[in-house]
mmCIF file of the N, C-alpha and C atoms, coordinates in Angstrom:
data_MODEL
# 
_entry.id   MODEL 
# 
loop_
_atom_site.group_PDB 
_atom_site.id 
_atom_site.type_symbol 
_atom_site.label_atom_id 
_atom_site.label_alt_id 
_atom_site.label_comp_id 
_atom_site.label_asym_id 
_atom_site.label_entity_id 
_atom_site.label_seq_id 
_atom_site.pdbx_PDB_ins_code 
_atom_site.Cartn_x 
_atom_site.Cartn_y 
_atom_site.Cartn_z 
_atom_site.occupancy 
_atom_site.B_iso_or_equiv 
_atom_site.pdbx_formal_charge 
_atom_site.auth_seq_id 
_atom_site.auth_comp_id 
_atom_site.auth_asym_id 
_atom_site.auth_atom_id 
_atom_site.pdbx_PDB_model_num 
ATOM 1   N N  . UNK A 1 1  ? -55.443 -107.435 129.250 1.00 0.00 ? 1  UNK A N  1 
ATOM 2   C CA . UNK A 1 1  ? -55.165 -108.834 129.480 1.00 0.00 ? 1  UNK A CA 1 
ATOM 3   C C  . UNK A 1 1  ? -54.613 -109.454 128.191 1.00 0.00 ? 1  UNK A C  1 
ATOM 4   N N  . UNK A 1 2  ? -53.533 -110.600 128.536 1.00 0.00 ? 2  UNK A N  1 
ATOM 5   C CA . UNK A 1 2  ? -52.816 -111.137 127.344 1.00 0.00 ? 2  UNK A CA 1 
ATOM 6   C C  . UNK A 1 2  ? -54.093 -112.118 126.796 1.00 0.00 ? 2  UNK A C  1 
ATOM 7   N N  . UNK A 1 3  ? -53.963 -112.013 125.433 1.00 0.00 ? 3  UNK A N  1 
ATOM 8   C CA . UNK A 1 3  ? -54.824 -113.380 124.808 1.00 0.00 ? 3  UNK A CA 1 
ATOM 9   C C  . UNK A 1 3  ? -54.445 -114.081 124.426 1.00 0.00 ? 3  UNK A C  1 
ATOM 10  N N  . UNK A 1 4  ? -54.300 -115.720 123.773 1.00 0.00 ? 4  UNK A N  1 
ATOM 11  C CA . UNK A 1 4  ? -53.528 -116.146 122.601 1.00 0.00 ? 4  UNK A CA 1 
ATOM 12  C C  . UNK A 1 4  ? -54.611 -116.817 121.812 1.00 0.00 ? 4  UNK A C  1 
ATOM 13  N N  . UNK A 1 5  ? -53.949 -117.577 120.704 1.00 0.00 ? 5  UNK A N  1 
ATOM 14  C CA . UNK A 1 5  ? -54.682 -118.240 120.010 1.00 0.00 ? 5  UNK A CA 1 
ATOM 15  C C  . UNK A 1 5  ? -53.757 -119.232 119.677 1.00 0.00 ? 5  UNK A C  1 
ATOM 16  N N  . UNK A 1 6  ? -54.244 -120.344 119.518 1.00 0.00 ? 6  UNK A N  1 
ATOM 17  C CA . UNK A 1 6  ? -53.332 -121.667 119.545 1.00 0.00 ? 6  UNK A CA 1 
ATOM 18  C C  . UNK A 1 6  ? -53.505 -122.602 117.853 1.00 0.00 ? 6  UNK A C  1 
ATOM 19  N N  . UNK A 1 7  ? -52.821 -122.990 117.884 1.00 0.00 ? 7  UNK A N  1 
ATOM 20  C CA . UNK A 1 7  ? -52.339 -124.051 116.690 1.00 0.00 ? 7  UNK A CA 1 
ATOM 21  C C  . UNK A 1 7  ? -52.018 -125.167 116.713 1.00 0.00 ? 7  UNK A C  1 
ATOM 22  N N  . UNK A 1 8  ? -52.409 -126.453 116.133 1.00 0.00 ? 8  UNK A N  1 
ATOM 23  C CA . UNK A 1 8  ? -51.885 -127.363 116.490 1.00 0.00 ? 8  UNK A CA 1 
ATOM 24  C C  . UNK A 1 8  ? -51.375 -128.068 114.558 1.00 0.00 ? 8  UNK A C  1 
ATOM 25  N N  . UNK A 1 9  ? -50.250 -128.721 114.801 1.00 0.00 ? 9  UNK A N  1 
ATOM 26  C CA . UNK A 1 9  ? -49.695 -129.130 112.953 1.00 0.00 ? 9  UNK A CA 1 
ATOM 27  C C  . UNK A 1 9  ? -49.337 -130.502 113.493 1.00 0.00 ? 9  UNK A C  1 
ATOM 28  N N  . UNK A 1 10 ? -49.509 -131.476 112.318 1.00 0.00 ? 10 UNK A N  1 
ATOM 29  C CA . UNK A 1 10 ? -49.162 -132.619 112.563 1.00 0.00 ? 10 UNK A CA 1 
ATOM 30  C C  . UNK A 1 10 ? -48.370 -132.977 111.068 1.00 0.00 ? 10 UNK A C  1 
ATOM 31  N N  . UNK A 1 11 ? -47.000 -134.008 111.976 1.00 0.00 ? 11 UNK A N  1 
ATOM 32  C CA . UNK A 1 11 ? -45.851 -133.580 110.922 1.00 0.00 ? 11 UNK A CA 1 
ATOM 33  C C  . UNK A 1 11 ? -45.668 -135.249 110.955 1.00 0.00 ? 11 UNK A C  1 
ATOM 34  N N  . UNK A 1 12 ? -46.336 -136.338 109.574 1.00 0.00 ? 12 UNK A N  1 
ATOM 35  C CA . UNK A 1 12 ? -46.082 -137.691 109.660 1.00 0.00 ? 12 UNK A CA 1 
ATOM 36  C C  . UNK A 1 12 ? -44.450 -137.805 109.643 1.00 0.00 ? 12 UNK A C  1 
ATOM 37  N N  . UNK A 1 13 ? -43.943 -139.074 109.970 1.00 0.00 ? 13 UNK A N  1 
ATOM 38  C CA . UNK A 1 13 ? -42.435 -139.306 109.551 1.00 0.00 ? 13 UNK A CA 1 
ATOM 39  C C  . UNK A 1 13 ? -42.158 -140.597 108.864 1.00 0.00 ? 13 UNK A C  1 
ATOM 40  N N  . UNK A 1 14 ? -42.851 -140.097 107.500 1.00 0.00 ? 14 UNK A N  1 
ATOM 41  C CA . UNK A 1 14 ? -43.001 -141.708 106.966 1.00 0.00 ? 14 UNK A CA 1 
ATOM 42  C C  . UNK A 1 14 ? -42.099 -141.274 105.639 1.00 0.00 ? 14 UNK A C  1 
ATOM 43  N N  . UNK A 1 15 ? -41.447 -140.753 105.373 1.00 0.00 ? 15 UNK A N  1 
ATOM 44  C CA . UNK A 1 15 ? -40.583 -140.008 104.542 1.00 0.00 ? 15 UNK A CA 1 
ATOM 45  C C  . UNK A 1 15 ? -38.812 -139.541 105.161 1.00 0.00 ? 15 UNK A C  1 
ATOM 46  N N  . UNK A 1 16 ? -38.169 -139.805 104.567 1.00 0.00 ? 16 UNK A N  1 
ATOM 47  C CA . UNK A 1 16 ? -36.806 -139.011 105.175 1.00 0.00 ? 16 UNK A CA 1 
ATOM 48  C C  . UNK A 1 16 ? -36.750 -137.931 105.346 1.00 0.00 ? 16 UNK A C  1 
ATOM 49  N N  . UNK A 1 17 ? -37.196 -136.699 104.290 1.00 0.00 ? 17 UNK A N  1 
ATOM 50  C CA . UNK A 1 17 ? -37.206 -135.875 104.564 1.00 0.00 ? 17 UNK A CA 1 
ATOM 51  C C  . UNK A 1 17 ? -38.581 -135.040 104.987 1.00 0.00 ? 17 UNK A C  1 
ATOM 52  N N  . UNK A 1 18 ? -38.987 -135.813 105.676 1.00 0.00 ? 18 UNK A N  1 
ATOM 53  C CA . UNK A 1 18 ? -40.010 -134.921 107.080 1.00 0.00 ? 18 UNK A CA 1 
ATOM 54  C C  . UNK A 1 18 ? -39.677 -133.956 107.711 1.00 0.00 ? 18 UNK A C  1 
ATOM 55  N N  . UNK A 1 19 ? -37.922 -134.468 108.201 1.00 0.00 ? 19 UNK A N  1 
ATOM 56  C CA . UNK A 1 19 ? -38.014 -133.613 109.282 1.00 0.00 ? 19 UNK A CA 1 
ATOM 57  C C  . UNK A 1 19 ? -37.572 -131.528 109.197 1.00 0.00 ? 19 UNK A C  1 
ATOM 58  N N  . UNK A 1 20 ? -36.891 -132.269 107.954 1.00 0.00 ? 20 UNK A N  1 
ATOM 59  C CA . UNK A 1 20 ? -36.688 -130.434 106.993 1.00 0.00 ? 20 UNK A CA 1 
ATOM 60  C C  . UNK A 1 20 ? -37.772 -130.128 106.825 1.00 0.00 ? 20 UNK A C  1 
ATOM 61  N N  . UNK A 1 21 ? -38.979 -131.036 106.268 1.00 0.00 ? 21 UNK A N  1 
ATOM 62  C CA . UNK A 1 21 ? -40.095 -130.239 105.864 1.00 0.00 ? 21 UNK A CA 1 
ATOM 63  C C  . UNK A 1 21 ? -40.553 -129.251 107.221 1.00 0.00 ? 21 UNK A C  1 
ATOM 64  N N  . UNK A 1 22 ? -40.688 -130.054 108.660 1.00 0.00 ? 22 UNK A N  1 
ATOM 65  C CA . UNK A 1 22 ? -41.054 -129.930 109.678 1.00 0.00 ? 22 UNK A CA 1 
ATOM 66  C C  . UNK A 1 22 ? -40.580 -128.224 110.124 1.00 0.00 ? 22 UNK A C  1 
ATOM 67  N N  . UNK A 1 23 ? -39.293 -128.280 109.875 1.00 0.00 ? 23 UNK A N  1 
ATOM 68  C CA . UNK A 1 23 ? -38.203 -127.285 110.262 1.00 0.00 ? 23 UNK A CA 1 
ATOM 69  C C  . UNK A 1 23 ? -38.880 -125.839 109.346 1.00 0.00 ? 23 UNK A C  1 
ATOM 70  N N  . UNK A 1 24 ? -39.144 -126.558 108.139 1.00 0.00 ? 24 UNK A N  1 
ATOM 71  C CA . UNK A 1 24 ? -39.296 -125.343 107.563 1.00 0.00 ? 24 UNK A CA 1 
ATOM 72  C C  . UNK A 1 24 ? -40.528 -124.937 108.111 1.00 0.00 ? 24 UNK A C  1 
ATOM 73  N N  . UNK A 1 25 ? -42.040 -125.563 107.899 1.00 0.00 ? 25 UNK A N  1 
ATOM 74  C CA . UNK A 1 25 ? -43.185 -125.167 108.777 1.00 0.00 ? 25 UNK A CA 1 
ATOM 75  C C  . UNK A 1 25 ? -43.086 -124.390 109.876 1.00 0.00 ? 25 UNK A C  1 
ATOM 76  N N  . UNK A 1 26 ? -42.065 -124.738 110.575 1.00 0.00 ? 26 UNK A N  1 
ATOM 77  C CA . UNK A 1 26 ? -42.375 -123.872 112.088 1.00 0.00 ? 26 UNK A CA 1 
ATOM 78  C C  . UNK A 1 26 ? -41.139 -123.008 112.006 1.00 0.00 ? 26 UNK A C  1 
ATOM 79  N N  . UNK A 1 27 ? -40.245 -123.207 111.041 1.00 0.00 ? 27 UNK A N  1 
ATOM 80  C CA . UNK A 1 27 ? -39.817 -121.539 110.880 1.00 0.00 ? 27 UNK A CA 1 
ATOM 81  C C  . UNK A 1 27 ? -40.546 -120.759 110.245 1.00 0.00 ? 27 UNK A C  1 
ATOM 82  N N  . UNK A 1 28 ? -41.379 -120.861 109.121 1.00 0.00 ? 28 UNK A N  1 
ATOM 83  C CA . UNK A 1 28 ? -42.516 -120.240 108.629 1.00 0.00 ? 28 UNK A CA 1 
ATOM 84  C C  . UNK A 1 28 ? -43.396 -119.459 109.776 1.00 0.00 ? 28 UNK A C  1 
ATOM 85  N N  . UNK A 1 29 ? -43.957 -120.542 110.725 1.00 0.00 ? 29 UNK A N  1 
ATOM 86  C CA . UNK A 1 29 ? -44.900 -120.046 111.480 1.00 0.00 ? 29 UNK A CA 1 
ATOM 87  C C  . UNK A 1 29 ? -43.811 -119.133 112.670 1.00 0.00 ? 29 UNK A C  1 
ATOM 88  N N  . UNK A 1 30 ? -43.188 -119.209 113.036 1.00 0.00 ? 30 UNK A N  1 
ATOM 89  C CA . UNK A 1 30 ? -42.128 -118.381 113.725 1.00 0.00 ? 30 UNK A CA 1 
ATOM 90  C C  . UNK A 1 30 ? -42.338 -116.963 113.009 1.00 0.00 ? 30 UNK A C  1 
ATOM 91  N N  . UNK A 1 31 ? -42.038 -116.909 111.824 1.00 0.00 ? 31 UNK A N  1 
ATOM 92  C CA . UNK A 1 31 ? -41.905 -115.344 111.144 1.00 0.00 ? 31 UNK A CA 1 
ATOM 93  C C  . UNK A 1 31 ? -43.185 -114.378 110.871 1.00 0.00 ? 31 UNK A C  1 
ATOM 94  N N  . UNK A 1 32 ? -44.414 -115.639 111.532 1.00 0.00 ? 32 UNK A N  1 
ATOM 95  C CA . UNK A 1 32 ? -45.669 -115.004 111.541 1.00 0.00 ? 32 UNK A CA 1 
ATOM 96  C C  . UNK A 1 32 ? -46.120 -114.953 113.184 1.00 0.00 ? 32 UNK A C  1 
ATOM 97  N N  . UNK A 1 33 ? -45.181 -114.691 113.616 1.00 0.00 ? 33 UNK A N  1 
ATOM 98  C CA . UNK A 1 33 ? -45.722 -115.003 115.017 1.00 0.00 ? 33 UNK A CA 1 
ATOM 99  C C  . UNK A 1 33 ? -45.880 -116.119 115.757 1.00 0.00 ? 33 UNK A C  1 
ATOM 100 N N  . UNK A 1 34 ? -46.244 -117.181 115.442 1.00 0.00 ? 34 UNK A N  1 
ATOM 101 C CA . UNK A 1 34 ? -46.121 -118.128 116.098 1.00 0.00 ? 34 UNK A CA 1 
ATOM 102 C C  . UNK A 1 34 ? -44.821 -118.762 116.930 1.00 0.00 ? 34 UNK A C  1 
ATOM 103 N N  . UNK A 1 35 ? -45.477 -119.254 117.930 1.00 0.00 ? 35 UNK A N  1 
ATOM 104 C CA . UNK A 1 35 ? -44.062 -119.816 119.164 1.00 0.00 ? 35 UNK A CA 1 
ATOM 105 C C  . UNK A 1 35 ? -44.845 -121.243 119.320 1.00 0.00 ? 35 UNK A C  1 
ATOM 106 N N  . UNK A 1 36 ? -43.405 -121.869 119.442 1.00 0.00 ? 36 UNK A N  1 
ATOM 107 C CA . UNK A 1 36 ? -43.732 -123.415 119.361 1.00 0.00 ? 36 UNK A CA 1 
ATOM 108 C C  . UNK A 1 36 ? -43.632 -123.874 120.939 1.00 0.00 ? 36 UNK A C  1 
ATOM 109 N N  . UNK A 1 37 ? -45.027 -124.495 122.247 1.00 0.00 ? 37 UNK A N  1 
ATOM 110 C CA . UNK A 1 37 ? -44.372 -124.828 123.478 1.00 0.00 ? 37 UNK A CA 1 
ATOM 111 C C  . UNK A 1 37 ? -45.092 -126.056 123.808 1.00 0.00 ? 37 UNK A C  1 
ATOM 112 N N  . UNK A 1 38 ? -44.721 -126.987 122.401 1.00 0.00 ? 38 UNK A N  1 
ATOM 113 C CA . UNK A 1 38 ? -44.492 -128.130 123.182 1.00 0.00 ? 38 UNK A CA 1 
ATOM 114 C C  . UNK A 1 38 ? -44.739 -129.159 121.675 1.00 0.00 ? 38 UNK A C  1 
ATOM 115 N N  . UNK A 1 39 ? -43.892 -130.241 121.571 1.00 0.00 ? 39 UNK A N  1 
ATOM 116 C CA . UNK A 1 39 ? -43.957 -130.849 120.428 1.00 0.00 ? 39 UNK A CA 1 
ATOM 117 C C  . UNK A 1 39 ? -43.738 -132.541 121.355 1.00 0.00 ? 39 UNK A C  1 
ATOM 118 N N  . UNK A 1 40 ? -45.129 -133.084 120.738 1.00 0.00 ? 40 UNK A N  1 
ATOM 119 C CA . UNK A 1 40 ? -45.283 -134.604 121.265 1.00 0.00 ? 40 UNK A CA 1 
ATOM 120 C C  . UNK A 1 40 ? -44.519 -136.051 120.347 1.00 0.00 ? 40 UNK A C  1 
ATOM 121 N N  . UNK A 1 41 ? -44.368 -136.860 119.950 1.00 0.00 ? 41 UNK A N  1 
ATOM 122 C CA . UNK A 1 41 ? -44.438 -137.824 119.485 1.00 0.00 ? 41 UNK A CA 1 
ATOM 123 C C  . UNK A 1 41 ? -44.601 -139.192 119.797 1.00 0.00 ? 41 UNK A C  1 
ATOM 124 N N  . UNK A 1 42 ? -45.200 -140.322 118.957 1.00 0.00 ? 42 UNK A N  1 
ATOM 125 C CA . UNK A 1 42 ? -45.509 -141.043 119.454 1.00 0.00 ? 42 UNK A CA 1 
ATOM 126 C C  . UNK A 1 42 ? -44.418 -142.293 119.587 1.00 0.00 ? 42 UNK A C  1 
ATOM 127 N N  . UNK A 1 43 ? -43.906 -142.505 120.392 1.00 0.00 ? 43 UNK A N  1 
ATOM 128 C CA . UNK A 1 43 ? -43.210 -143.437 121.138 1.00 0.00 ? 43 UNK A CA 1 
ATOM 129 C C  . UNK A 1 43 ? -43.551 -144.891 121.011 1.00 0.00 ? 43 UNK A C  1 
ATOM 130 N N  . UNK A 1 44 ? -44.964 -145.956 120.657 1.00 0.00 ? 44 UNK A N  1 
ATOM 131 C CA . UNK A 1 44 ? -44.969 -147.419 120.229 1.00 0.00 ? 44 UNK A CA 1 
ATOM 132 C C  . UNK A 1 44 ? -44.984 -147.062 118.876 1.00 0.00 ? 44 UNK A C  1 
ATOM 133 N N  . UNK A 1 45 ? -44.856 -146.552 117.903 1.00 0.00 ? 45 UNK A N  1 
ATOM 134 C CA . UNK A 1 45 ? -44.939 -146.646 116.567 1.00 0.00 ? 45 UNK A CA 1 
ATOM 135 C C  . UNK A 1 45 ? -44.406 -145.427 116.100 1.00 0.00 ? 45 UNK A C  1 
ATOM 136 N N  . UNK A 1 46 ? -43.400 -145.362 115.221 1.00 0.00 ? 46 UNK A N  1 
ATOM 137 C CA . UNK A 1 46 ? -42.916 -144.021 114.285 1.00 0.00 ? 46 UNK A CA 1 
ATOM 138 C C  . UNK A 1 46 ? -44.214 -143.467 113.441 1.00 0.00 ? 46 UNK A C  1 
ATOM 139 N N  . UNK A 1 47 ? -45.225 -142.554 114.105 1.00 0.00 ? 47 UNK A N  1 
ATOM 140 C CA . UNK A 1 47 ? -46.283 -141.961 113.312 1.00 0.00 ? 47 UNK A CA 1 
ATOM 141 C C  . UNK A 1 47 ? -45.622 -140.776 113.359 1.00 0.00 ? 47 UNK A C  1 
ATOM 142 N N  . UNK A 1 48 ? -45.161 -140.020 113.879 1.00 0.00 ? 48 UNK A N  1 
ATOM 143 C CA . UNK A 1 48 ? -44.725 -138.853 113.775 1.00 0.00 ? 48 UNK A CA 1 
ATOM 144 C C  . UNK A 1 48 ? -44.429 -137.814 115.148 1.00 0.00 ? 48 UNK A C  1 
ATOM 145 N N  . UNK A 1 49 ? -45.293 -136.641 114.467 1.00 0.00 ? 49 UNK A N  1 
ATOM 146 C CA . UNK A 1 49 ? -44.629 -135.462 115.651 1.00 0.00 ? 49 UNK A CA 1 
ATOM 147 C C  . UNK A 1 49 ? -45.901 -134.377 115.511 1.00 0.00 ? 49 UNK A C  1 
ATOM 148 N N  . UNK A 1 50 ? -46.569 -133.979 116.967 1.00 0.00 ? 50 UNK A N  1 
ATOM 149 C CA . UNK A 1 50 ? -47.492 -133.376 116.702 1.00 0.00 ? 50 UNK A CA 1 
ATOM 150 C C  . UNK A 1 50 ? -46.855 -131.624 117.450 1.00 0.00 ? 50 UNK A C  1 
ATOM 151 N N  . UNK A 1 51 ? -46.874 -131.176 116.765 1.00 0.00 ? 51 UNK A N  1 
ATOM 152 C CA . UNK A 1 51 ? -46.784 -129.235 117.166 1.00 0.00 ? 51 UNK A CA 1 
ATOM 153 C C  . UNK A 1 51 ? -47.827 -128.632 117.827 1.00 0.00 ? 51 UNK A C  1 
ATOM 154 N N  . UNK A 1 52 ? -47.685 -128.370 119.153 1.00 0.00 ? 52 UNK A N  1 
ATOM 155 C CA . UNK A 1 52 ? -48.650 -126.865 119.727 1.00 0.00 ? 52 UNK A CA 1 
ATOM 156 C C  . UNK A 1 52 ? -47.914 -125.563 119.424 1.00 0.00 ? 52 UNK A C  1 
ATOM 157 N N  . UNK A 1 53 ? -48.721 -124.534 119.054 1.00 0.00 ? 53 UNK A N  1 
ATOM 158 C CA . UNK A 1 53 ? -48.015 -123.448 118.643 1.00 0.00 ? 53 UNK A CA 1 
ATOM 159 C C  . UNK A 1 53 ? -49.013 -122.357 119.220 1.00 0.00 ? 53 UNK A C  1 
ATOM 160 N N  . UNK A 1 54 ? -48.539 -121.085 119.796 1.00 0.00 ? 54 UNK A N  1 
ATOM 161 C CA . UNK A 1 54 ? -49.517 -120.071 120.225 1.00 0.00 ? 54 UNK A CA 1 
ATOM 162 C C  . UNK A 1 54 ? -48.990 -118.848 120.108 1.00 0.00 ? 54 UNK A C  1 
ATOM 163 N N  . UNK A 1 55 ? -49.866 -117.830 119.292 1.00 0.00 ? 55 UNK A N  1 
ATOM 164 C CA . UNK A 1 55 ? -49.225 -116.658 119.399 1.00 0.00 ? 55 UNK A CA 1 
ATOM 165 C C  . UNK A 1 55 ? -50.401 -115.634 120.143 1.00 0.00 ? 55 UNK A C  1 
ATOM 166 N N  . UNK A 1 56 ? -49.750 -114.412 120.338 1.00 0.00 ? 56 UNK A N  1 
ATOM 167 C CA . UNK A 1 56 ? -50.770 -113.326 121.148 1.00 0.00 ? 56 UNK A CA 1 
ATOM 168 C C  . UNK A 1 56 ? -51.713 -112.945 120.279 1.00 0.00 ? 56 UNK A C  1 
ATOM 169 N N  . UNK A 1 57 ? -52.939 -112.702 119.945 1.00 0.00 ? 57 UNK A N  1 
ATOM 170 C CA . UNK A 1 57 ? -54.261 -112.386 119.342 1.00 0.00 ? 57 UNK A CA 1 
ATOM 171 C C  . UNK A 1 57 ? -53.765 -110.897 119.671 1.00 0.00 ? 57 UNK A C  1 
ATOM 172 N N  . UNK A 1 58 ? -54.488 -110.330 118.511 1.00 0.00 ? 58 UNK A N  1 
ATOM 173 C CA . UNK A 1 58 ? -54.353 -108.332 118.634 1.00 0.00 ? 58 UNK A CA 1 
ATOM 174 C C  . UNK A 1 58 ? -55.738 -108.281 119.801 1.00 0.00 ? 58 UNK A C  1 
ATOM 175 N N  . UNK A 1 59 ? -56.210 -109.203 120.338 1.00 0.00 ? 59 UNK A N  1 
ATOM 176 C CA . UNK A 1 59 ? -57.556 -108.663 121.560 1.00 0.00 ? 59 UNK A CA 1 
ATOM 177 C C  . UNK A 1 59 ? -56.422 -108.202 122.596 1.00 0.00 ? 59 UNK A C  1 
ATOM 178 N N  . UNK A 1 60 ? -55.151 -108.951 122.487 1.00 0.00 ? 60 UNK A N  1 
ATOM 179 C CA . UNK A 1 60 ? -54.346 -108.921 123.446 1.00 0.00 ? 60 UNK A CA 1 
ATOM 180 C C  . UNK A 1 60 ? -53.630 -107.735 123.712 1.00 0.00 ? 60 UNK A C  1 
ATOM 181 N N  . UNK A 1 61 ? -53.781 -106.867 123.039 1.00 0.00 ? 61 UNK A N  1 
ATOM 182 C CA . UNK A 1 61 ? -52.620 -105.534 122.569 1.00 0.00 ? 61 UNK A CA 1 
ATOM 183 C C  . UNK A 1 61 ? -53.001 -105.198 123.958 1.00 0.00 ? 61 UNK A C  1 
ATOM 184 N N  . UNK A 1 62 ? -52.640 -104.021 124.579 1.00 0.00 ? 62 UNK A N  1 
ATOM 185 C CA . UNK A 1 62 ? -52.181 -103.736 125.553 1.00 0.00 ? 62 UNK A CA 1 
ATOM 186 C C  . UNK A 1 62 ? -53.231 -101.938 125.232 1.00 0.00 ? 62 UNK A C  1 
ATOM 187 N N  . UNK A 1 63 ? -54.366 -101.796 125.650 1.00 0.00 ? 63 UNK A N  1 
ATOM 188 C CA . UNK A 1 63 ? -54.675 -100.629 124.991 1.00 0.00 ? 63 UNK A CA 1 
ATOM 189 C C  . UNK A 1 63 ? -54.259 -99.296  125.990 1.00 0.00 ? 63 UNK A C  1 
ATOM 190 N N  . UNK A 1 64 ? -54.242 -99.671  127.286 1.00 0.00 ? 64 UNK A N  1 
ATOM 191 C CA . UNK A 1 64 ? -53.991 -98.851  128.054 1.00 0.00 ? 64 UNK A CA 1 
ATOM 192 C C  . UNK A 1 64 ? -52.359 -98.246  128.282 1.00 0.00 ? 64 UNK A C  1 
ATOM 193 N N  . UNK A 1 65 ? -51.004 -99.166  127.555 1.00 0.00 ? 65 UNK A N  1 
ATOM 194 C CA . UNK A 1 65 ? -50.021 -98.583  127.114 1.00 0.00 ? 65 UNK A CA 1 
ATOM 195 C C  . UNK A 1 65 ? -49.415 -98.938  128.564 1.00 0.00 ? 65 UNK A C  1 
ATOM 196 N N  . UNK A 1 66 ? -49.742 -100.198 129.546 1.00 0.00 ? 66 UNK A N  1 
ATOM 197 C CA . UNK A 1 66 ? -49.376 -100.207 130.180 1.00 0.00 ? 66 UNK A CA 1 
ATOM 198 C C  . UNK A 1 66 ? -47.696 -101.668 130.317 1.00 0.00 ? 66 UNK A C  1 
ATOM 199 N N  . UNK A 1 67 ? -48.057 -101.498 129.505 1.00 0.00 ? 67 UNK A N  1 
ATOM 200 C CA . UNK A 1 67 ? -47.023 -102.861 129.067 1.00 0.00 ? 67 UNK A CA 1 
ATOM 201 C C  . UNK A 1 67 ? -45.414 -102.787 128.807 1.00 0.00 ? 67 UNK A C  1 
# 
């Protein structure tokens, strides 16, 4: 059975360059596995941008080679 394990990053936007910082974080977490499926923000006030991120846990490996 698949497993994951989840992440959540919170990226303020009270700075110009947030949003490179942002870019770089979740290309970071990209090269470690992580997949980004679903990024919120808040809509009455510029607070920012919140990241869910989930990658497969090794519980998840596949031991029976059926995959």
């Amino acid at each position: 059975m698949t497993t994951y394990e989840y992440e959540i990053l919170m990226f303020p936007m009270d700075r110009k360059n947030n949003l490179i910082e942002m870019q770089t974080a979740l290309n970071a977490k990209g090269q470690v596995g992580w997949e980004v499926v679903s990024i919120s923000s808040s809509e009455f006030a510029n607070i920012g941008h919140t990241a869910f991120l989930k990658r497969e846990t090794s519980e998840g490996a596949d031991v029976g080679g059926t995959r």
